[in-house]
C-alpha positions, -999 to 999 in steps of 0.1 A, spaced: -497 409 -468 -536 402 -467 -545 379 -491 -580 377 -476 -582 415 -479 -568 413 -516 -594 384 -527 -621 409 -514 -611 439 -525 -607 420 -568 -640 402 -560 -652 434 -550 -644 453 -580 -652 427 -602 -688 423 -591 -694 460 -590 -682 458 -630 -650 483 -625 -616 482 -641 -589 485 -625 -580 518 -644 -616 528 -629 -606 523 -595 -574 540 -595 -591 572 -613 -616 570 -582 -585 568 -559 -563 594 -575 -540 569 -583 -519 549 -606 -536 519 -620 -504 497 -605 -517 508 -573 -548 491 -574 -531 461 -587 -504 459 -558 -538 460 -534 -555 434 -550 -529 412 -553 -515 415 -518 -482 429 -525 -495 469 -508 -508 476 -479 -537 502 -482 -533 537 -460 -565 545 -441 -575 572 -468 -581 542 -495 -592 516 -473 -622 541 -461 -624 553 -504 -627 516 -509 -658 514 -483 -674 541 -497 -669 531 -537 -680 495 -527 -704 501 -498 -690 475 -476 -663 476 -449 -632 456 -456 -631 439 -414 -606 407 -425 -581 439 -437 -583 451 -403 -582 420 -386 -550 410 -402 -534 440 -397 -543 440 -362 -533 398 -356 -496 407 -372 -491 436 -350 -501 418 -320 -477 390 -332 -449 418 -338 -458 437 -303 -451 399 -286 -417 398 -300 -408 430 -291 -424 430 -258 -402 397 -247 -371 416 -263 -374 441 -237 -345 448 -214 -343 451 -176 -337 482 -162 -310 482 -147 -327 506 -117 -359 512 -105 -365 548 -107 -397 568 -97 -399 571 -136 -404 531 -138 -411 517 -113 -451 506 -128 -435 493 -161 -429 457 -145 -467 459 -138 -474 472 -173 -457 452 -192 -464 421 -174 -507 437 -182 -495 448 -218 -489 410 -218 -515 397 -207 -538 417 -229 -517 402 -262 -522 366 -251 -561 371 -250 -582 359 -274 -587 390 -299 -621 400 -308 -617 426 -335 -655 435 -338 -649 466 -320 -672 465 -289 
């Protein structure tokens, strides 16, 4: 899980002079909640990650770009797992092309400031 994201996210709260109770009142959640988050063990859903923002007035980017560097890493693996068809059909017959892109693409350097 994000360690970078959980570092932020205690710092975060910590600066801002919040309890953990306070946070998870904020959230509409349990207090172990906010504990799993800022100590790497949960992964946040969108809904809290953009509460977060909005309690803290800063985005959380290093979340994202974590999230995004795994799933990349995951999507290579399961990209190279792929099997042949075993016919080329009007139905397939770009998916050599697009996977050999979709390759490509994940072998790029990632820039995850969102251009």
């Amino acid at each position: 899980m994000s360690t970078q994201f959980a570092q932020d996210l205690r710092l975060a709260r910590r600066k801002a002079g919040f309890t953990q109770q306070d946070i998870a009142q904020l959230l509409s959640a349990h207090q172990s909640i906010v504990s799993g988050l800022e100590h790497g063990k949960l992964s946040p859903s969108l809904e809290q990650i953009i509460t977060l923002s909005l309690i803290y007035g800063r985005s959380f980017e290093a979340f994202f770009a974590e999230v995004m560097e795994r799933c990349r890493q995951e999507l290579i693996a399961r990209a190279d797992a792929l099997p042949p068809t075993a016919k080329q059909t009007a139905e397939t017959f770009n998916r050599p092309v697009s996977l050999e892109r979709l390759k490509r693409r994940l072998a790029e350097p990632q820039d995850h400031g969102g251009a």
